[in-house]
LUMLOBA-379726 format. One record per residue: residue number from 0; residue in three letters; x, y, z of N, C-alpha, C in turn. Coordinates in steps of 0.001 Angstrom, whole numbers, padded with zeros to 6 digits. Atoms other than C-alpha are relative to their C-alpha. Example, Ala and Ser with C-alpha at 12.3 -4.5 7.8 and 13.67 -1.06 7.14 Angstrom:
<robas>
ROBA  seq  type       nX       nY       nZ      caX      caY      caZ       cX       cY       cZ
ROBA    0   ALA   000890  -001190   000000   012300  -004500   007800   000900   001200   000000
ROBA    1   SER  -000820  -001190  -000060   013670  -001060   007140  -000770   001090   000730
</robas>
This chain:
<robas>
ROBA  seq  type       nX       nY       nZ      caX      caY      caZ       cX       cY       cZ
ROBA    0   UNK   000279  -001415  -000280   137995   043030   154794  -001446   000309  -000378
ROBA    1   UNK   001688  -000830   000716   134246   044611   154928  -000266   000414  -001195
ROBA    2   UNK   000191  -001014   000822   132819   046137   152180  -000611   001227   000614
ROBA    3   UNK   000841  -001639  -000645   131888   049722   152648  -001442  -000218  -000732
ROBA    4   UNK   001488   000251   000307   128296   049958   152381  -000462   001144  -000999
ROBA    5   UNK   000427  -000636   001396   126514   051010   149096  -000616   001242   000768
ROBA    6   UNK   000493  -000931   000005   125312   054320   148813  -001531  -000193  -000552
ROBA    7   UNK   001566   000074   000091   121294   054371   148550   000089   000364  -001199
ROBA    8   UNK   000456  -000454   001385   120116   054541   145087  -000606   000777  -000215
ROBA    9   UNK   001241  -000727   000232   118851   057132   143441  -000993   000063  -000200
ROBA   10   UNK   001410  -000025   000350   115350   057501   143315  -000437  -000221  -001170
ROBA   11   UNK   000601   000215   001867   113776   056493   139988  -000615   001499  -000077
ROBA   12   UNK   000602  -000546   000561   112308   058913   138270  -001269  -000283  -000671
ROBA   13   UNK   001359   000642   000379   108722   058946   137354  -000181   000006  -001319
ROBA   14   UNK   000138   000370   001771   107781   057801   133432  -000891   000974   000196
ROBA   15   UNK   001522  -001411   000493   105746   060995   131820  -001143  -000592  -000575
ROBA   16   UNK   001234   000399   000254   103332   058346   130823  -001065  -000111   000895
ROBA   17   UNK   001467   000158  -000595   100517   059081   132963   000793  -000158   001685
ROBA   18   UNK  -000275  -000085  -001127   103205   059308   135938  -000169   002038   000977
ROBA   19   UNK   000100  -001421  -000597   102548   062504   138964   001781   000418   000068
ROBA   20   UNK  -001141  -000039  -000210   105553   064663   139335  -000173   001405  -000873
ROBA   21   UNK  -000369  -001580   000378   106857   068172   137661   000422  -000123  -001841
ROBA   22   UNK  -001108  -000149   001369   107960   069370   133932   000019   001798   000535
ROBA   23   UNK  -000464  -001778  -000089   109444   073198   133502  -000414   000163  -001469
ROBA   24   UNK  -000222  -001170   001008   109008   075887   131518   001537   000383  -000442
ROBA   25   UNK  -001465   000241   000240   112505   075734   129548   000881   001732  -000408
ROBA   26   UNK  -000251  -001652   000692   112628   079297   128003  -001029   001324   000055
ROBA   27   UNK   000998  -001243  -000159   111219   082793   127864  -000015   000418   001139
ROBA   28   UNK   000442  -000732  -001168   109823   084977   130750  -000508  -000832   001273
ROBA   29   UNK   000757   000747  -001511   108394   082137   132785   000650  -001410  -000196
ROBA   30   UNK  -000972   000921   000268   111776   080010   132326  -000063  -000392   001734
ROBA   31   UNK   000157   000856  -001344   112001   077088   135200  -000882  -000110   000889
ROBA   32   UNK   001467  -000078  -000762   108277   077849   136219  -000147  -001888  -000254
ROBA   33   UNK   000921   001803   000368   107324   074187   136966  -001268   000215  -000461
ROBA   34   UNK   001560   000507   000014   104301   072779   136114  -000499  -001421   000483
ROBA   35   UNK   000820   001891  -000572   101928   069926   137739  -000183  -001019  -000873
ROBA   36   UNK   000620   001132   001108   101625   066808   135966  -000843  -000871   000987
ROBA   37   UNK   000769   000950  -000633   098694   065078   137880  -000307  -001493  -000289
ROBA   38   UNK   000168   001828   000954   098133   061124   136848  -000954   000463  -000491
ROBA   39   UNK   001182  -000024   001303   095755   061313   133742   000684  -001021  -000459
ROBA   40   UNK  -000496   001167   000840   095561   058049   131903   000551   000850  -001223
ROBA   41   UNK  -000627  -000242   001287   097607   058452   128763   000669   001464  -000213
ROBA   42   UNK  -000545  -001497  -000163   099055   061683   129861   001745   000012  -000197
ROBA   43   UNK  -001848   000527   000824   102969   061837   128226   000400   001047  -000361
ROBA   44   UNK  -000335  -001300   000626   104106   065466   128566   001351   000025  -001036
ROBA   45   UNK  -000984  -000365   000666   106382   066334   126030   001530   000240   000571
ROBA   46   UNK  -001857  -000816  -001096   110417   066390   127098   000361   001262  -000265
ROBA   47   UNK  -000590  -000956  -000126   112574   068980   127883   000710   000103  -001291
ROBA   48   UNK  -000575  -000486   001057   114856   068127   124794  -000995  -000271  -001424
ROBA   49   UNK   001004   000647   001380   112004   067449   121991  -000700   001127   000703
ROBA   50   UNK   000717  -001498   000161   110173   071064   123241   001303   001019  -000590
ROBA   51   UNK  -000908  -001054   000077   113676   072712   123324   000340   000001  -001629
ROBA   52   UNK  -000190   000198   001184   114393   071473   119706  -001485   000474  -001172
ROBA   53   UNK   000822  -000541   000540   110847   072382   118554  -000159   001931  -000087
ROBA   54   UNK  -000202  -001148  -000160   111102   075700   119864   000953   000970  -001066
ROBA   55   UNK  -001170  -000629   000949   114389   076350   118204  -000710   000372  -001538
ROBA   56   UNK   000182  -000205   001235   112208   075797   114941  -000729   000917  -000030
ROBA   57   UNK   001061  -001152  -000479   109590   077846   115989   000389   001478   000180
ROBA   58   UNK  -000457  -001039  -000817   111653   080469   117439  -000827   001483  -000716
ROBA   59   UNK   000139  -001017   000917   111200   083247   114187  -002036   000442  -000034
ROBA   60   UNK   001409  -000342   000443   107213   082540   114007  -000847   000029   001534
ROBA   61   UNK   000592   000327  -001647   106598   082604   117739  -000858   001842   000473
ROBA   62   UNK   000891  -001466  -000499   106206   086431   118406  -001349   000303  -000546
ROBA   63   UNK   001511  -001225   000428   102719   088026   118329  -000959  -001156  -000650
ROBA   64   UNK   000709   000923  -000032   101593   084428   117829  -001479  -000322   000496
ROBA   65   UNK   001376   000200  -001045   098077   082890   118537   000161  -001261  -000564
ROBA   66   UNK  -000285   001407   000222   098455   079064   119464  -001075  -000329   000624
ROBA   67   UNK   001532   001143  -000823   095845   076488   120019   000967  -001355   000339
ROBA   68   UNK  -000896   000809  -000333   097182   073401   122079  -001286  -000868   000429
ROBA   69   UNK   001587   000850  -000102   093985   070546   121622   000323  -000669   000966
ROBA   70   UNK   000393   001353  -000646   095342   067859   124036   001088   000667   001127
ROBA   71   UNK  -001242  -001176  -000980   097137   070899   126861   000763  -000767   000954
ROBA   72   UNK  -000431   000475  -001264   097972   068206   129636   000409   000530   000728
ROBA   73   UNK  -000614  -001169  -001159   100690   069841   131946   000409   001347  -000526
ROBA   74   UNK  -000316  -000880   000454   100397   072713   129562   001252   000602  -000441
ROBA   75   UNK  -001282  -000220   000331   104047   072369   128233  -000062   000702  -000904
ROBA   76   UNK  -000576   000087   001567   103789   073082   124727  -000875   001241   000136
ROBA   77   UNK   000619  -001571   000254   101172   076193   124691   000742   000705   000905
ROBA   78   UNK  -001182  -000619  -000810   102873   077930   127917   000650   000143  -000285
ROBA   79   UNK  -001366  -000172   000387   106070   077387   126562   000120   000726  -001324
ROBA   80   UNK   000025  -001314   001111   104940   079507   123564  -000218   000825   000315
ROBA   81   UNK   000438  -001057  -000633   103571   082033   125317   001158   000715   000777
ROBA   82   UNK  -001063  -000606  -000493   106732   082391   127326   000813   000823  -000592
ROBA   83   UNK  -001031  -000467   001005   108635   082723   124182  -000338   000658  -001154
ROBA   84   UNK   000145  -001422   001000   106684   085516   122702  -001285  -000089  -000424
ROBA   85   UNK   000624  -000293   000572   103480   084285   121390  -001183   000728   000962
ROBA   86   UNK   000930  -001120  -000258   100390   086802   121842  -001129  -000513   000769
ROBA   87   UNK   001730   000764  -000698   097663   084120   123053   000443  -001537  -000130
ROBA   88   UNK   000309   001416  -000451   097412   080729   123674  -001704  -000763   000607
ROBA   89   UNK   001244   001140  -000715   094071   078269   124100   000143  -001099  -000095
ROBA   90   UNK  -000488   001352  -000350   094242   075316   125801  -001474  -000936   000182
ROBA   91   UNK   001349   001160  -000190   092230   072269   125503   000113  -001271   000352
ROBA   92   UNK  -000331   001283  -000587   091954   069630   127876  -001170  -000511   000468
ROBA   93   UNK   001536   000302  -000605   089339   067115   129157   000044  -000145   001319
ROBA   94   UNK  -000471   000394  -001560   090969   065987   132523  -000821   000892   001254
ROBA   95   UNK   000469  -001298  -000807   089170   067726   135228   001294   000587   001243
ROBA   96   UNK  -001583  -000341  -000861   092678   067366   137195   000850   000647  -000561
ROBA   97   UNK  -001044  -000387   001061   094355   068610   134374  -000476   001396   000203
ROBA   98   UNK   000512  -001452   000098   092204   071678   133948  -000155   000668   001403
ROBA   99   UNK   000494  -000147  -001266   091854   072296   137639   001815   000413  -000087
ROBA  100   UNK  -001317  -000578  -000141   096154   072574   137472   000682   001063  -001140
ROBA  101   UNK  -000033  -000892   000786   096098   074389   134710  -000463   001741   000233
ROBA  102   UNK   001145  -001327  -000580   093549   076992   135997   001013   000699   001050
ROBA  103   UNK  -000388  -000529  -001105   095687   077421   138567   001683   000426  -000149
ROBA  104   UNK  -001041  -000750   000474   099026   078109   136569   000021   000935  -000296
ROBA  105   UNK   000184  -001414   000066   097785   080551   134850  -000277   000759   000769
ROBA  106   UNK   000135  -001256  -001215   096468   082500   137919   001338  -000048   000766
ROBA  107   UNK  -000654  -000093  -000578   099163   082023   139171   001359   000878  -000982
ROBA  108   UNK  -000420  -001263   001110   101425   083658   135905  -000550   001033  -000029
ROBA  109   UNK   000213  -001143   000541   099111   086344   135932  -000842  -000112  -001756
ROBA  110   UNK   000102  -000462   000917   098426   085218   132602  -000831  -000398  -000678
ROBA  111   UNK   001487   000043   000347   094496   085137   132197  -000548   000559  -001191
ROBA  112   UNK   000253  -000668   001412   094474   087556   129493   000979  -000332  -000975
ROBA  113   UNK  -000567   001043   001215   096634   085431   126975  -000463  -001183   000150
ROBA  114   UNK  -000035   001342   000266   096035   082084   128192  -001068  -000667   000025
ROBA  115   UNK   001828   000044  -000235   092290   080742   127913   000536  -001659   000090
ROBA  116   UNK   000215   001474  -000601   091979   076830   129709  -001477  -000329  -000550
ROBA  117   UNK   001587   000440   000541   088641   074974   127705   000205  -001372   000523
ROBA  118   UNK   000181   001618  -000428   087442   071800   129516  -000652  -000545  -000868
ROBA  119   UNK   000439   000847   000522   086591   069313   127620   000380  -000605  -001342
ROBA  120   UNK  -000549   000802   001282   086594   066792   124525   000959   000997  -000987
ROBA  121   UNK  -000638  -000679   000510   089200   068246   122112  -000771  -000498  -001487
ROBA  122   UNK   000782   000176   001304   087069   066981   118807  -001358   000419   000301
ROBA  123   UNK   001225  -000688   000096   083840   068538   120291   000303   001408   000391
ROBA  124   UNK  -000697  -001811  -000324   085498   071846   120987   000442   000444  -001926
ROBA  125   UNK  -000539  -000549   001491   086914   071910   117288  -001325   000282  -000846
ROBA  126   UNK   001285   000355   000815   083274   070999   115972  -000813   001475   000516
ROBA  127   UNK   000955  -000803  -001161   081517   073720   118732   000428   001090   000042
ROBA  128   UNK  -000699  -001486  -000307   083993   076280   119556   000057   001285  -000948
ROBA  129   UNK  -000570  -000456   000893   084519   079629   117721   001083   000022  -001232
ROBA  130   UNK  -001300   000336   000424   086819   079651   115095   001364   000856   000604
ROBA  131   UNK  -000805  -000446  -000388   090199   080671   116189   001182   000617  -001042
ROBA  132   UNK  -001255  -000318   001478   092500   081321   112744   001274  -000231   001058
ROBA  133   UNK  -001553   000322  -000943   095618   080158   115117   001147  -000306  -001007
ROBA  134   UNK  -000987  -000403   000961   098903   080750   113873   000867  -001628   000121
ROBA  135   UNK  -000765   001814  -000670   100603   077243   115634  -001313  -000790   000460
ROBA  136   UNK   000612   000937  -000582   098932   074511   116302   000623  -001601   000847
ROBA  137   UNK  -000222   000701  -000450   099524   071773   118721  -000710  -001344   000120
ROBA  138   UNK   000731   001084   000291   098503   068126   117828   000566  -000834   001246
ROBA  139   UNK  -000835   001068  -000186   099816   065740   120425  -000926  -001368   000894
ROBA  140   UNK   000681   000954  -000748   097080   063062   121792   000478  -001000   000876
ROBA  141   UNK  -000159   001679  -000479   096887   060242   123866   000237  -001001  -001135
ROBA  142   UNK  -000140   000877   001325   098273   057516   121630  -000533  -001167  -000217
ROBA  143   UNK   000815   001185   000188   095962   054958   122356  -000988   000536  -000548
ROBA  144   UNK   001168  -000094  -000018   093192   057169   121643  -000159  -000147  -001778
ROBA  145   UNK   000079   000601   001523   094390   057005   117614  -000519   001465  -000635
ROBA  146   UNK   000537  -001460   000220   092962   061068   117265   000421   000609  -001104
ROBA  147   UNK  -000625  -000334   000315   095095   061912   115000  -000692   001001  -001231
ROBA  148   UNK   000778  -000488   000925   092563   061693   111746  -000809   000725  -000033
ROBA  149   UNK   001568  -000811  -000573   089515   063013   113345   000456   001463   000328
ROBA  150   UNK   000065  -001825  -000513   091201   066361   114620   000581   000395  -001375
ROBA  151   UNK  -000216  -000506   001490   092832   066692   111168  -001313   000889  -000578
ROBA  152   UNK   001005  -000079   000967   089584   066425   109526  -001241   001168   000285
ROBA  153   UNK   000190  -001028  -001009   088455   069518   112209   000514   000607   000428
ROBA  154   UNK  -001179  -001422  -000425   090999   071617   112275  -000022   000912  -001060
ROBA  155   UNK  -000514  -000967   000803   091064   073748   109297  -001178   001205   000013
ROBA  156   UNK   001349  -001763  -000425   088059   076598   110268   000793   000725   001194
ROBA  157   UNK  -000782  -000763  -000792   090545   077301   113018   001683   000357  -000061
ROBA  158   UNK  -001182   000065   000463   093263   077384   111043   000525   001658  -000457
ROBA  159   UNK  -000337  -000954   000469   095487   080932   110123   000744  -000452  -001463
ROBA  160   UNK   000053   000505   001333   095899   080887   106025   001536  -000673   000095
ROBA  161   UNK  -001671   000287   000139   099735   080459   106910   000582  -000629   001801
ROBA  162   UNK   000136   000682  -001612   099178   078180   109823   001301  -001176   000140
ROBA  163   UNK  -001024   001346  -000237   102282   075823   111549  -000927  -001111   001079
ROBA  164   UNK   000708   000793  -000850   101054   072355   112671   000935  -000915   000529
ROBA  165   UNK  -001486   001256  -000898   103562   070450   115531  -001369  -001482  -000115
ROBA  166   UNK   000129   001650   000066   102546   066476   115591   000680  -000759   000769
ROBA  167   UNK  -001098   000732  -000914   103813   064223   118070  -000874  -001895  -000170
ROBA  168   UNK   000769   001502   000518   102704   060034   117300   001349  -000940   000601
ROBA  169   UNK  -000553   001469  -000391   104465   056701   118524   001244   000077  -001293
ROBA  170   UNK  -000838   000386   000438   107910   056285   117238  -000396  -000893  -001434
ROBA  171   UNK   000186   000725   001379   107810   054720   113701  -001674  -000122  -000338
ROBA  172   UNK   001235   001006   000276   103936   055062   113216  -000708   001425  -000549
ROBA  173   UNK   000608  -001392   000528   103542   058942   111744  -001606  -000035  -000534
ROBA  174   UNK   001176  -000523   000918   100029   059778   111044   000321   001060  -001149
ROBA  175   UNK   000272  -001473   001364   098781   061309   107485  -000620   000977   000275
ROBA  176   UNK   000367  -001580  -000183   098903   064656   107394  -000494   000023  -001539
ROBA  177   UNK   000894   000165   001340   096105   065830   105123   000716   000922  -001278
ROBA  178   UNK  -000312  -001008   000800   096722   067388   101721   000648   001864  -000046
ROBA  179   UNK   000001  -001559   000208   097825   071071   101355   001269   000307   001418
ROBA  180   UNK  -001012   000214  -000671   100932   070274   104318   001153  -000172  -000360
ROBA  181   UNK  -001352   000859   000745   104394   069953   103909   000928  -000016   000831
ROBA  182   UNK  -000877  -000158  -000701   107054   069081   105995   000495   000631   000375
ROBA  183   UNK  -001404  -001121  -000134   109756   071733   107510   000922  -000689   000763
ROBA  184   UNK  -001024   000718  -000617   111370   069513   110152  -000720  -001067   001021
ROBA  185   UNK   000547   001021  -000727   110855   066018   111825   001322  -000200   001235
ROBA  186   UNK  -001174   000745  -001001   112710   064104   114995  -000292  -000952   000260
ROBA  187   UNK   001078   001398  -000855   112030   061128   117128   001241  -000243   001158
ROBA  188   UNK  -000513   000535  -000369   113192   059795   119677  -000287  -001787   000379
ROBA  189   UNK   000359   001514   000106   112913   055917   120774  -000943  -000289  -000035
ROBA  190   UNK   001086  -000057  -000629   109414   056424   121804  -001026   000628  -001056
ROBA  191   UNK   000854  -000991   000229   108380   059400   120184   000531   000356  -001426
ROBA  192   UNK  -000783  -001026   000927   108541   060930   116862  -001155   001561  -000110
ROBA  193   UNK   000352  -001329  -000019   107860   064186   116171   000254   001022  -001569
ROBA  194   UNK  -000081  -000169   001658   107138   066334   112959  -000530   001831  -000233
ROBA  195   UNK  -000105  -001099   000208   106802   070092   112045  -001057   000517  -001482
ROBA  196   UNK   000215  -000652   001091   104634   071159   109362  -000371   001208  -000507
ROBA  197   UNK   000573  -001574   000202   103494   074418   107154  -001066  -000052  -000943
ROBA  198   UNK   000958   000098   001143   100646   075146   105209   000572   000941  -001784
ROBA  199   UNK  -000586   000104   001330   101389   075852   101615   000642   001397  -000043
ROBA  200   UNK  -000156  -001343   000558   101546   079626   101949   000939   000791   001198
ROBA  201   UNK  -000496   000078  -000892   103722   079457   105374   001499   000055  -000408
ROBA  202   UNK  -001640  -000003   000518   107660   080476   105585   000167   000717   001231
ROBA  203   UNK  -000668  -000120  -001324   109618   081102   108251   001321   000851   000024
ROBA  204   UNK  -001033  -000846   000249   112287   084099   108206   001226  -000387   000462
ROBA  205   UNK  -000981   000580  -000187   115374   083488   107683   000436  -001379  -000503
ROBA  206   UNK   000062   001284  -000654   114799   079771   107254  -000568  -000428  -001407
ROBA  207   UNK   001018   000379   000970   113248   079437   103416   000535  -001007  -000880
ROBA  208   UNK  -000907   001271   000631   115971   076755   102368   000023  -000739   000848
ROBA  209   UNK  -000528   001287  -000860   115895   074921   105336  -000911  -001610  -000498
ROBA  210   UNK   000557   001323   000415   115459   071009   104493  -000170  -000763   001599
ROBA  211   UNK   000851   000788  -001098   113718   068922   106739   001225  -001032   000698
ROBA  212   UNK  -001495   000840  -000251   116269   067082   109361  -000604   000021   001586
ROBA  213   UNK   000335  -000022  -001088   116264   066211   112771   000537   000846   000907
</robas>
């Protein structure tokens, strides 16, 4: 007897390392807004469940926020604060494809007067730029590029006294976070880990017993 003939496989899915293709906006006002991910070497937007789980921590210190997001790629991680309440967002990317789809999200949100797009190096923008006192901060580099120390060691003039700093690094390979940091909550997944911190004078309502967990 024949076999019945296979059903066509599903399509792969493209790897977020530096593959073209879509991520969403998961929550807030500009929930399921895609966004472009253009090929950029070393480009690795953040997932859907490792933003949604950051968020959750975030949730209390998000309103009336002002976030800086140094390495913006498909603008997941600032956008997706902005959706979910905070007051401003600046994004910093070098890509000229990157910033060119970026430019064109926000005009396309409308949302020019919160969301400011800066081209270029993200360690000569920290060195150059105004200071910003930002309430969140978004660390998450290319992981070949090794950035980790250098924007540390240039981040605190744009820092708010009671500033949160997200971290995202290679599965088992956490960069040191400098002095005067302290944990609130880490994750990982196979790939990725991921880490939450506050500055000394930082607390989060509701939330002033919570122990660090995934």
């Amino acid at each position: 007897m024949p076999r019945p003939p296979r059903s066509p496989a599903p399509a792969p899915r493209r790897h977020a390392h530096g593959g073209e293709g879509q991520v969403r906006i998961i929550g807030g006002r500009w929930r399921n807004t895609r966004l472009p991910v253009p090929y950029a070497e070393g480009l690795r937007p953040t997932s859907d469940r490792v933003r949604e789980t950051l968020f959750n921590w975030l949730m209390p210190k998000l309103p009336g926020a002002r976030v800086l997001d140094l390495f913006a790629g498909s603008g997941a991680l600032g956008l997706e604060a902005v959706s979910r309440g905070a007051a401003a967002a600046q994004l910093v990317e070098r890509d000229p494809a990157l910033v060119a789809a970026l430019r064109d999200v926000v005009g396309r949100l409308d949302a020019a007067a919160q969301v400011q797009v800066a081209a270029g190096d993200a360690l000569r923008w920290l060195e150059t730029a105004p200071a910003q006192q930002a309430d969140i901060v978004f660390v998450d580099p290319p992981f070949a590029d090794g950035m980790w120390a250098q924007v540390f060691e240039r981040l605190p003039r744009h820092l708010a006294a009671d500033a949160w700093l997200y971290v995202e690094a290679p599965a088992g390979a956490a960069p040191r976070v400098p002095a005067g940091w302290s944990l609130h909550r880490e994750g990982g997944t196979r790939d990725v880990g991921y880490a939450l911190y506050r500055r000394a004078a930082a607390t989060l309502r509701d939330d002033l017993n919570a122990t660090p967990s995934a």
